[in-house]
Structures are given as C-alpha cells and as structure tokens.
C-alpha positions, 0 to 999 in steps of 0.5 A: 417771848417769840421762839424761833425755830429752826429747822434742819432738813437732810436728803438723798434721793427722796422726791417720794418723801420730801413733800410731805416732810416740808408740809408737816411743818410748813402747813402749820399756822406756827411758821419756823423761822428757817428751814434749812435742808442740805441735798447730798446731790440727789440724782432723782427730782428732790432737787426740783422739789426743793427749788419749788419750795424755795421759790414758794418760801423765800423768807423760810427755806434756805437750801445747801446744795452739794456739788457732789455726794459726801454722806451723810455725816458730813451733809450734817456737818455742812448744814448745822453752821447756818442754824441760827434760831433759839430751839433747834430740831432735825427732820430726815427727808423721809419723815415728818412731823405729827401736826402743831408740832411747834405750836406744842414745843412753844407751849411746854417751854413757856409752861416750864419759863425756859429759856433757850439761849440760857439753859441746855434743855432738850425736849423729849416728845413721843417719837412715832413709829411708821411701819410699811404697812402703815401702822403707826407705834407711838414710843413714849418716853418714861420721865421716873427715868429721867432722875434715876440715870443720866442722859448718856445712860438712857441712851445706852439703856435705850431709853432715851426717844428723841430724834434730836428735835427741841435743841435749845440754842445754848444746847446746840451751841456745844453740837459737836461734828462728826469726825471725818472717819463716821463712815467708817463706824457705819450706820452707828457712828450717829450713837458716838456722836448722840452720846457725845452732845448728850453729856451736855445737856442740863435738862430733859423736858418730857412731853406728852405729845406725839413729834417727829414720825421716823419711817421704818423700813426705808433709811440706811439701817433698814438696808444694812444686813444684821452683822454689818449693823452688829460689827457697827455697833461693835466700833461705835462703842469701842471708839466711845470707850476711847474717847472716855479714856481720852476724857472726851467724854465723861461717864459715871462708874454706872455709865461706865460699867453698862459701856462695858457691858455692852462691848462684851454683848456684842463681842459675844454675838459677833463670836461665841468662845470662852474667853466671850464668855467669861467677859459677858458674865463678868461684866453682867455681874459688874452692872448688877452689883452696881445698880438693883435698876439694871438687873431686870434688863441684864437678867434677860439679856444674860438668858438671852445670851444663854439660849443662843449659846445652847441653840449653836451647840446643838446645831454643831451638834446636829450638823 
C-alpha cells in the first residue's frame, strides 16, 4: 500500500529556519505527497524562500499566503482543509525532522497492518529536544503507559510526546478547530485543543525512532514570561473543565480527578492563601486514593508546593 503523506507546514517570520525545515522532508528518497505551509504574512524574506520552493517543487508544495497577520490559531485553522493525504503530520517553520522520518513512519504502519483511513491511530516517535547550545535531548515515549491511562490522561500527566506527526486520515477527520477566542487563552490554548482531538483516538502506536526536533528557545512560549504562561495555563484548564461539564469532552473519573488537580496547582502558584491550599490537599488526596500510579508524582508535586509555601514565609518574614 502507497502511504501519502501530507505535510502541514506554519510560519511567521523564519527565513533563519525555514530551509531547513522543508529540506528535512524533502531531501528524503520518500516524497510526501503534499506540503502545504501557511505564511502569516511574514515581513522578513520567508515569503521569497517559499516561492522558490514552490517554483522547485510544483507537483509537492502548495502555499497559503495570508493577506494579513491572523495568529497562529487561525493560520492552523486555515491550512488543515487543504490536507488530503492518508497520515498526516505537522511541521513548525522552525523545526525539522530527523532523516527517513517517512520512510520509518511507512514502515511501523506496514508492520502493525494499519490502515489509516480506517483506524484512528497516532504514531508516537521520539520527540528531540534542540537547545540553543546545540544540545540535542531525545524524550522518549514510555509504551507500559500507553495501557495504564488514556491519551487525555498522558497529556495531563505530561506523558504524551507527539508534535502531532502520524495522524492517520480517519484520525484527522475528527481535527477540531481552534475556537476564535485561543489568543485569548494564550499560548496554552493548543493543550485545549490537544486534549480535545485526543479523546479521539483508537490507538497509540509507539515508535523507537527519533522524529520531529522542536527547537527550544525560539517559538512564542520561549518569549512569554513565567506567569503569563502560568495564568495561561490557568484558562487553558478551566475552559476544558467546562467543556466537560458541556460534554464536549469525555473524561474518566481518573482524568477527571488529575483535571482537578491541576486547576488547584495552578491556583495555588498564582496566589498562595488558605482557601489555595485547603483545595490543593484535597484535590491531592482525591487523585492518590483514586490511582497507586499517581501518587509518586502528586507526592513531589505536594513537596514541591510545601517548600514554596515555607520559602515565601520566611521572606515575608525576613522583609
């Protein structure tokens, strides 16, 4: 069976980048059947980069050129409707993929007989960290995890390394789009929309080989200050609170509960007083009663919380 794959490219002012990105794929012996890249009206010379591409590679590269700066979520929103190939996977303009990349993806679905415009699978390769100083981190996924929660649970557990690469068709049929207020989530407005194609999916499929390379250091969260990221992620998790009580999204008690959780994390580093604190413990003790898994992490995390708690007292103390 011929896989085609398409490829989803976005970019913002990333002529430094941009090149690399596209040769990762298309310097492979394995062609993608498309590469479709949306350009949020760059200002720099990506958009001259791209056209030279496109005039190299008619028959591959299909461009979406905005006639004016609408964010990222909608940039997304724009390109994922072209998207017509069998397994589909995302590429930031900044980031690249590690060699043979398709040719190892083709060869984990032919092993395991799937087929994607029938299965709702996502492939899982090792997501590699690329650090300014050119260290380069491989994050491996944990397949004994795969059985022990669900792929919405992985994700709130930060458990789940996929930059959205391996989506078969049947998967991405049920892509959701971003809802016209993501900027106002901020940065985390992409978890709500992860965690919402998430509950989709049939089958995790674990791949021993390094994939897409994320470059640290250089996107929008790398820019954004701590508590702005913080209070992001504070909406990000309350909107998904309400899209459960909406049913919109379907959650396990045990998802449910570590949702809980976290809302109570973050509120109690946004703002530490008694009635923060009183609802981190009992949402702690909540998780930890429900699954002997989490209580390793929750136990950390509660020390964590407790030497903060006493480092802020002794500053008040102290000033």
């Amino acid at each position: 069976m011929e896989i085609k794959h398409t490829i989803l490219v976005i970019c913002y002012n990333q002529e430094k980048f941009i090149r690399q990105a596209l040769d990762s794929v298309l310097c492979e012996q394995i062609k993608p059947h498309e590469i479709i890249i949306g350009d949020d009206f760059s200002t720099d010379g990506t958009r001259r980069i791209l056209k030279d591409y496109k005039d190299k590679y008619p028959d591959i590269i299909k461009l979406v050129l905005n006639e004016k700066n609408i964010g990222i979520f909608a940039n997304l929103n724009n390109i994922v409707q072209w998207a017509n190939g069998d397994v589909i996977s995302f590429l930031s303009g900044d980031d690249w993929y590690k060699p043979k990349f398709l040719e190892k993806m083709n060869a984990v679905i032919s092993y395991q007989n799937l087929d994607p415009q029938v299965t709702r699978f996502l492939l899982m390769p090792n997501t590699v960290i690329h650090h300014p100083s050119g260290v380069e981190i491989s994050m491996r996924n944990d397949a004994r995890l795969f059985r022990r929660f669900t792929a919405v649970g992985l994700i709130f557990r930060e458990k789940f390394r996929n930059q959205h690469t391996g989506i078969s068709r049947a998967l991405f049929q049920k892509w959701p789009a971003f809802e016209s207020d993501s900027e106002l989530i901020g940065p985390w407005a992409d978890r709500v929309h992860h965690i919402l194609f998430a509950q989709y999916l049939d089958n995790l499929v674990y791949m021993d080989a390094d994939g897409p390379v994320y470059r640290s250091g250089v996107g929008v969260s790398s820019r954004t200050n701590h508590l702005e990221l913080e209070r992001s992620f504070q909406k990000a998790l309350i909107r998904l609170r309400l899209y459960f009580k909406e049913n919109k999204l379907r959650l396990n008690k045990l998802d449910n509960n570590y949702l809980e959780f976290l809302i109570a994390k973050t509120g109690l580093s946004l703002g530490v007083n008694y009635s923060s604190i009183m609802i981190f413990i009992h949402a702690s003790w909540v998780v930890m009663r429900a699954n002997v898994a989490d209580i390793p992490y929750i136990s950390r995390e509660t020390f964590k919380v407790i030497r903060r708690i006493i480092s802020k007292q002794k500053n008040r103390i102290n000033n």
